[in-house]
C-alpha positions as CSV (number, residue, x, y, z in Angstrom):
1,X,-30.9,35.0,-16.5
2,X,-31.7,33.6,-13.0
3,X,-30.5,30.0,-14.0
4,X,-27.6,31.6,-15.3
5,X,-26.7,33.0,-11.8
6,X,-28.0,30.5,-10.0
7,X,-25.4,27.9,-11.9
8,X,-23.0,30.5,-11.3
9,X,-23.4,30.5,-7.6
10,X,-23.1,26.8,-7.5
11,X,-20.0,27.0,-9.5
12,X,-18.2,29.3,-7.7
13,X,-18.9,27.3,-4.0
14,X,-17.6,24.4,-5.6
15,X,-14.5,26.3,-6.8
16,X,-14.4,27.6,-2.7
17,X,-14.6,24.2,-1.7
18,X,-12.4,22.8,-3.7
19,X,-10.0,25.4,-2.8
20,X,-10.6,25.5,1.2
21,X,-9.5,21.7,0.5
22,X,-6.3,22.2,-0.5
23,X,-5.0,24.7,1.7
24,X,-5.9,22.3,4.6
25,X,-2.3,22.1,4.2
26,X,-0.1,25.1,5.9
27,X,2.7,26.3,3.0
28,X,4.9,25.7,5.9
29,X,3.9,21.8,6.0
30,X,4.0,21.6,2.2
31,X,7.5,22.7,2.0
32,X,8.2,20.4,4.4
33,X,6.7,17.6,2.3
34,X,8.7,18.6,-0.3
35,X,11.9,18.5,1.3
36,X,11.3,14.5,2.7
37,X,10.4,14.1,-1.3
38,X,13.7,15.3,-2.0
39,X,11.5,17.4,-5.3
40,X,13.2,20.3,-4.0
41,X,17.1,21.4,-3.6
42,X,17.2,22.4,-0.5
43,X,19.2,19.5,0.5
44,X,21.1,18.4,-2.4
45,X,22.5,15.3,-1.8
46,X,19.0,14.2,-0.7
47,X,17.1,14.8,-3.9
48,X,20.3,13.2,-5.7
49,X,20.0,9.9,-4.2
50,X,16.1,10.0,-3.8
51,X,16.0,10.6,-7.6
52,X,18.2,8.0,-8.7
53,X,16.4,5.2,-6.5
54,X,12.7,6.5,-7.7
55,X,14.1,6.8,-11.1
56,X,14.4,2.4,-10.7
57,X,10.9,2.5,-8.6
58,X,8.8,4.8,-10.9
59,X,10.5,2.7,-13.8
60,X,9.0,-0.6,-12.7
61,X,5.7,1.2,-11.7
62,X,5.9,1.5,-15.4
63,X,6.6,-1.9,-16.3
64,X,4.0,-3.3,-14.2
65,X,1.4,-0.7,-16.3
66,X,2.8,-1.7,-19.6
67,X,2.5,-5.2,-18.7
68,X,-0.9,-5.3,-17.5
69,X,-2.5,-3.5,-20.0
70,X,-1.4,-7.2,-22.2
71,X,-3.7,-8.9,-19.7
72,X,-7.2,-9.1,-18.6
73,X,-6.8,-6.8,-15.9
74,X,-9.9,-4.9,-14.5
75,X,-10.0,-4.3,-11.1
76,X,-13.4,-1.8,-10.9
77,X,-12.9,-1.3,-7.2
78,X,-13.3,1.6,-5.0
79,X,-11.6,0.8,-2.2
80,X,-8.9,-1.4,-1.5
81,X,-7.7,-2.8,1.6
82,X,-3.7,-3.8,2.0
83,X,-3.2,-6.0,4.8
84,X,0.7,-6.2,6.1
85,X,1.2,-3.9,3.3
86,X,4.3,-1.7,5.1
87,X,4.9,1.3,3.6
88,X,4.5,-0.2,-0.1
89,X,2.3,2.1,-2.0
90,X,4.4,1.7,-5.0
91,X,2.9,-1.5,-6.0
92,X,-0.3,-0.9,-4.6
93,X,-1.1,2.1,-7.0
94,X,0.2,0.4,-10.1
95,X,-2.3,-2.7,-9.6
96,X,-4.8,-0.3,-8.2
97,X,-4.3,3.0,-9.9
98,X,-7.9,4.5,-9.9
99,X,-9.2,3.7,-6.9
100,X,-10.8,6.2,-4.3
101,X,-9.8,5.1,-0.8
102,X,-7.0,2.5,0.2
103,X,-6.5,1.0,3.9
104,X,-3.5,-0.2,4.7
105,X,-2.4,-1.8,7.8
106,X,1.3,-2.8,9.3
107,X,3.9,-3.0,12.2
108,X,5.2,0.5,11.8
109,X,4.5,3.3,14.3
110,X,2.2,5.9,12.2
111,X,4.5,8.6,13.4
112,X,1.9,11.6,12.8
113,X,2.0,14.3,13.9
114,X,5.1,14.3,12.4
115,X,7.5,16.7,15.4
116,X,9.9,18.1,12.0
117,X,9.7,21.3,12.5
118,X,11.2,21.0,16.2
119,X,14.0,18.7,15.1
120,X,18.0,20.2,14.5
121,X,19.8,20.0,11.0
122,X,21.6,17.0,12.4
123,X,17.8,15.1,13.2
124,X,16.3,16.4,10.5
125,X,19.1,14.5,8.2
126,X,18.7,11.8,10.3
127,X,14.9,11.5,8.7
128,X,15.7,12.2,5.5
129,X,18.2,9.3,5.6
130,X,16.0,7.7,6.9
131,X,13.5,8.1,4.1
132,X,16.1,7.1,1.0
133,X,17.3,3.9,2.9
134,X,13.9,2.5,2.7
135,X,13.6,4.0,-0.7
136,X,16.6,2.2,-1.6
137,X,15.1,-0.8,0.3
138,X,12.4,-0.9,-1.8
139,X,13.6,-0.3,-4.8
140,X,16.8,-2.9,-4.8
141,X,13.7,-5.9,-4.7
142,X,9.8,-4.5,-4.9
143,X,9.1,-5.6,-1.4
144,X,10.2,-4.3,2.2
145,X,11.5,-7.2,4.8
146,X,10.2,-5.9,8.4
147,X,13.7,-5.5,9.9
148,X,14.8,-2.9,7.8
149,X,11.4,-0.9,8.4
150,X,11.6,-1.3,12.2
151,X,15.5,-0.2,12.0
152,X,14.6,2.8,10.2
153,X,11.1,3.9,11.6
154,X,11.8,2.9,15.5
155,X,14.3,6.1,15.7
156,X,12.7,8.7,17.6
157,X,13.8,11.4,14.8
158,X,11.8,9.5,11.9
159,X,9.2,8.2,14.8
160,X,7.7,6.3,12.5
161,X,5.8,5.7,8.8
162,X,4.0,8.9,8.1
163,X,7.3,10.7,6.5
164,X,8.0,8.0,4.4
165,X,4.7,7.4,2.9
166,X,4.4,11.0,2.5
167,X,7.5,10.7,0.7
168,X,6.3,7.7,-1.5
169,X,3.2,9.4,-2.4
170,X,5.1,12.8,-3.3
171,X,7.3,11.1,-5.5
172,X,4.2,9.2,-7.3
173,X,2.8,12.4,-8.1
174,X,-0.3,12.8,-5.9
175,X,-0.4,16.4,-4.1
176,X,-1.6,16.2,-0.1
177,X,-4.0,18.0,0.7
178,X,-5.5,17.1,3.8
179,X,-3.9,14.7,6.5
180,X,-5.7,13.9,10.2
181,X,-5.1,11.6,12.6
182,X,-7.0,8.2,12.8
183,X,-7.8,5.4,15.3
184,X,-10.0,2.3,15.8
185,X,-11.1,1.5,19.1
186,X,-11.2,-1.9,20.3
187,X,-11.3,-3.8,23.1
188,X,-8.9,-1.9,25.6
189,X,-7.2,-1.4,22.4
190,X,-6.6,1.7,19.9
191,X,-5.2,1.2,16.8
192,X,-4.0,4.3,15.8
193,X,-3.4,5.3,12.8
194,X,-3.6,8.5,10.0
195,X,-5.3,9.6,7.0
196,X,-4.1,11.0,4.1
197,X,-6.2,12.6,1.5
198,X,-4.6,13.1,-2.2
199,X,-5.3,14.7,-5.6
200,X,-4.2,12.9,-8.4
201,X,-3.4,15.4,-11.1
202,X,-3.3,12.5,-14.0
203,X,-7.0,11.3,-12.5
204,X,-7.7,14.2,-11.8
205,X,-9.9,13.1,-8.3
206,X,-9.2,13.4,-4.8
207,X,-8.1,9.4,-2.9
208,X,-7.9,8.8,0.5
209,X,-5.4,6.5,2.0
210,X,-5.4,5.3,5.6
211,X,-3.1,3.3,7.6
212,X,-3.2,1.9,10.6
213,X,-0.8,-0.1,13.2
214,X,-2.3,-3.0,13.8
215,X,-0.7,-6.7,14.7
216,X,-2.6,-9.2,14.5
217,X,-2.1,-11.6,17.9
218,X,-4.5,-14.3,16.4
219,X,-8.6,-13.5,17.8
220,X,-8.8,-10.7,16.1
221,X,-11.7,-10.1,13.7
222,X,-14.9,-10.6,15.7
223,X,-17.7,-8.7,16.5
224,X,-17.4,-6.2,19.4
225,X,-13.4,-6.0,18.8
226,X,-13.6,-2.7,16.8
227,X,-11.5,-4.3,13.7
228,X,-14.7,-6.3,12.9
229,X,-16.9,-3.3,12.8
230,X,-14.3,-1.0,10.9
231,X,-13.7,-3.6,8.2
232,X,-17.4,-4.6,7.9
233,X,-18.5,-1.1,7.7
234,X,-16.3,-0.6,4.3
235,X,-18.9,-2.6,2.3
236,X,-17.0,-4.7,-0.8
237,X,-13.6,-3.9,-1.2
238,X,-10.6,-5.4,-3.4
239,X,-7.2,-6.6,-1.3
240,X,-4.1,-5.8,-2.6
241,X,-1.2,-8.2,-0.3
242,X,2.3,-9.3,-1.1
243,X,5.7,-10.0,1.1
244,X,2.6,-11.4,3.6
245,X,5.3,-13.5,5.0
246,X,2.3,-16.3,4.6
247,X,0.7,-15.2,7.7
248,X,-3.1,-15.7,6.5
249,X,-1.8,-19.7,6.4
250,X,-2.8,-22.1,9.2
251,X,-5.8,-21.3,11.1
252,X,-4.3,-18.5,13.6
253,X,-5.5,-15.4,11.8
254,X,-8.9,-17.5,10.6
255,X,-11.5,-14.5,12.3
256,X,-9.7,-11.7,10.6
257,X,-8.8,-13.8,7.3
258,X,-12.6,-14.9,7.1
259,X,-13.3,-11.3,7.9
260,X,-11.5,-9.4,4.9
261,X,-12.5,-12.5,2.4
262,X,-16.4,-12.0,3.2
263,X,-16.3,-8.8,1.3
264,X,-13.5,-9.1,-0.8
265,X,-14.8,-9.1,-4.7
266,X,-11.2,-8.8,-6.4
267,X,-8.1,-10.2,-4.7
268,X,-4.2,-9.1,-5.9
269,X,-1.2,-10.6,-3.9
270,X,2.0,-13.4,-4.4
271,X,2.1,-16.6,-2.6
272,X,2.3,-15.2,0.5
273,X,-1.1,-13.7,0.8
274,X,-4.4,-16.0,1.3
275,X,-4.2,-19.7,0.4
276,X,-5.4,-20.6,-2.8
277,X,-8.2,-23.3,-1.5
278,X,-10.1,-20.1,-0.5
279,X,-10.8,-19.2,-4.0
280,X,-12.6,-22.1,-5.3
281,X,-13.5,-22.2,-9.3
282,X,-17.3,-22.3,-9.0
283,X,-17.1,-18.6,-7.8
284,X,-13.6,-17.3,-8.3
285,X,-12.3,-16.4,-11.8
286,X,-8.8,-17.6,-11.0
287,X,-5.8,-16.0,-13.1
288,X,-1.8,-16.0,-12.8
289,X,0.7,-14.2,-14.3
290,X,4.1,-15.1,-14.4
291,X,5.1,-18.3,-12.7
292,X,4.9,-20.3,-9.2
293,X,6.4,-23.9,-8.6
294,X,7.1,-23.3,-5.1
295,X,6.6,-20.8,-1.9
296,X,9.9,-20.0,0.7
297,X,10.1,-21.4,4.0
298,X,11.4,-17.9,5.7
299,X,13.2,-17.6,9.2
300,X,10.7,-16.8,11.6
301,X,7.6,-16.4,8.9
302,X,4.4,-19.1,9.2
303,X,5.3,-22.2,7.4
304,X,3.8,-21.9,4.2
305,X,0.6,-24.4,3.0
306,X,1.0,-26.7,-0.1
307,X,-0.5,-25.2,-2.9
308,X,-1.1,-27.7,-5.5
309,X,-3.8,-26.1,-7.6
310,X,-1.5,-23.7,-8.1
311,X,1.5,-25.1,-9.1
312,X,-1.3,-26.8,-11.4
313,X,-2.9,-23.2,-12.7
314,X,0.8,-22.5,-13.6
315,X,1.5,-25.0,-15.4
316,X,-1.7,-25.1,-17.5
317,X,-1.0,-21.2,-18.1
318,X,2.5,-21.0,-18.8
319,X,2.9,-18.2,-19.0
320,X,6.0,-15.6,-19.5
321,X,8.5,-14.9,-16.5
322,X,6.9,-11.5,-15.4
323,X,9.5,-8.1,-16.6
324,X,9.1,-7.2,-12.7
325,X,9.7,-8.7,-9.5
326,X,7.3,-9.9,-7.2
327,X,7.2,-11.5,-4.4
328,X,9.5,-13.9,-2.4
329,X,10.9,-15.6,-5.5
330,X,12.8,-12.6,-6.3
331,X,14.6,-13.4,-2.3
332,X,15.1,-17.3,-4.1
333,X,16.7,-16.5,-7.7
334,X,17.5,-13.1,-7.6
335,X,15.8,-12.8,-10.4
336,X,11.7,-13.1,-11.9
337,X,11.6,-16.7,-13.3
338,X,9.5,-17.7,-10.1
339,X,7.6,-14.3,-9.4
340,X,4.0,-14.3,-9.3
341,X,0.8,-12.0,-9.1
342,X,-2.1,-13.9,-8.7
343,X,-5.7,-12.7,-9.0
344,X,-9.1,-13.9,-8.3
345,X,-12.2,-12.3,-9.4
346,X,-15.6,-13.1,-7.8
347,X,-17.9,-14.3,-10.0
C-alpha cells in the first residue's frame, strides 16, 4: 500500500511539473502566437494567405519525409547545430525530425521580447505581413536569400526573427511552452539571442531551439572568444546548413569551421555548406542524393572551391533528380535536376 502511494506521489509531481511547464506561457501570449500563425480567424485574410503558402511548405516537408525514408537515412543525433540557417526551420525538422535541442545562428535581429501587445492595428498588420512575405519567400524556392530577410525583419514593428519563427514552428505543429532570452558573451561582444522550448505532440517530447545573431567577421572560434566555449560545451552534435552562400570556403572562417567540424558526427547541407575535402573516405561515410555537376558563383557570396570528388560521387551514384528543391540549383534551372543534399557520417 505504501508503494502504491509513494508511486502515486511521484506521479502526480511529474503531472505538476509537466503542467507548471506549459503555462510558462501567459494565455494572453498564446493567443498572440496564434494570431502571427494565422491558426486562428481573427484576422482573416492573414490565415488565408498563411494557409495557402504552408499548404506548398508542409507539402514538401512531406516529400522530403517520403523521400528519405527510400534512403539510408539515420541521423541519431541529439542536438543539431544550423549555422547561417535564417529562419529555416522547415527543412531543418524534416532532416532532423526527432532531435532534442537545435542551435541555429544568422544575420537577423532575434527580436524578443517581442513589443506586440503595444503595437496599433495598423503595426500589428504590418508584422503579420511581415510574417506571410517570408512565408511566401520560403515557400516559392526552400531557401531564404538574406535581402528579403533583412527587408522584412529590420522594420522596427516586426523588430526582428522571433515572430516569424514562432510562426514557423506554430504552423509545424509544435506547441510553445516556454521562451527566454539568451546570449553568449564574448570578447566585448554579446551575441544575443532566445530560446524556445516546444512539445511535439506527434513525438510526444519537449525540444529546445535556440538562435542566436551572430556574424561571423573571420577570427572567430578560439578559445577565450565565448563562441568557442559555447560550441565546445555542446559535446557531439549533427549540423544541418544549406543556402550557406559557400562561406565555410577559403580559409577566412577556418577557427569557427574547424570548430563546429571537431564535434560534428553527422553533417546535412547543399554545396554551399563545408567543402567536401573535409570529409575524407577513411572516416566519413560519404552519401548524395540527387545530383551536383556544379556550384553558383553568387553576387557578393565567397567564390565557391572546386569540388571534384563530388562531381565524381555524383556521377558514380547517379542517382534520381530529388522531388524537392534544394539548394542553389533550384536559383540555376528553376527546377531540381541539379539539387543536392549531401551527407557524411562519421565512421
Amino acid at each position: 500500500m505504501t508503494k502504491k502511494i509513494f508511486i502515486l506521489i511521484i506521479f502526480l509531481n511529474f503531472q505538476c511539473l509537466f503542467q507548471e511547464k506549459k503555462s510558462n506561457i501567459e494565455i494572453s501570449e498564446s493567443a498572440i502566437f496564434d494570431e502571427w500563425a494565422g491558426s486562428i480567424n481573427t484576422d482573416p485574410v492573414h490565415k488565408r494567405e498563411m494557409d495557402a503558402s504552408w499548404n506548398k511548405l508542409i507539402s514538401t516537408k512531406e516529400s522530403i519525409t517520403v523521400y528519405l525514408k527510400q534512403k539510408d537515412f539515420h541521423p541519431k543525433i541529439k542536438t543539431v547545430v544550423y549555422p547561417f540557417s535564417g529562419i529555416d526551420v522547415l527543412n531543418l525538422f524534416s532532416f532532423y525530425p526527432d532531435s532534442d535541442n537545435y542551435v541555429l545562428f544568422g544575420l537577423e535581429d532575434p527580436g524578443y521580447p517581442s513589443k506586440y501587445n503595444a503595437l496599433s492595428t495598423k503595426e500589428k498588420n504590418i508584422v503579420k505581413s511581415g510574417i506571410r512575405n517570408l512565408s511566401d519567400h520560403l515557400a516559392g524556392r526552400n531557401y531564404f536569400t538574406y535581402r528579403k530577410m533583412k527587408e522584412e525583419t529590420k522594420k522596427k514593428e516586426l523588430n526582428g526573427a522571433f515572430p516569424v519563427f514562432v510562426a514557423f514552428l506554430k504552423r509545424m505543429g509544435k506547441e510553445v511552452i516556454d521562451t527566454k532570452e539568451k546570449s553568449i558573451i564574448g570578447n566585448h561582444i554579446e551575441y544575443k539571442g532566445f530560446q524556445v522550448t516546444l512539445y511535439d505532440p506527434n513525438l510526444q517530447k519537449q525540444q529546445t531551439l535556440t538562435y542566436f545573431k551572430i556574424f561571423l567577421i573571420g577570427h572567430e572560434g578560439i578559445p577565450g572568444d565565448g563562441l568557442y566555449e559555447y560550441f565546445t560545451a555542446l559535446g557531439e552534435f549533427g549540423i544541418f546548413t544549406k543556402s550557406a552562400e559557400y562561406l565555410f570556403h577559403g580559409e577566412k572562417r577556418k577557427s569557427f569551421r574547424d570548430l563546429l567540424l571537431k564535434n560534428a558526427t553527422f553533417v546535412v547541407q547543399d554545396d554551399s555548406g563545408f567543402p567536401m575535402r573535409f570529409f575524407p573516405e577513411n572516416n566519413w561515410k560519404r552519401s548524395i542524393f540527387g545530383r551536383y555537376e556544379k556550384s553558383w558563383n553568387l553576387s557578393g557570396a565567397v567564390f565557391p572551391e572546386e569540388q571534384p570528388e563530388l562531381i565524381k560521387l555524383s556521377k558514380e551514384t547517379n542517382d534520381q533528380i530529388l522531388p524537392f528543391p534544394f539548394g542553389y540549383g533550384y536559383l540555376g534551372t528553376k527546377d531540381n535536376r541539379q539539387s543536392a543534399v549531401l551527407v557524411f557520417e562519421k565512421k
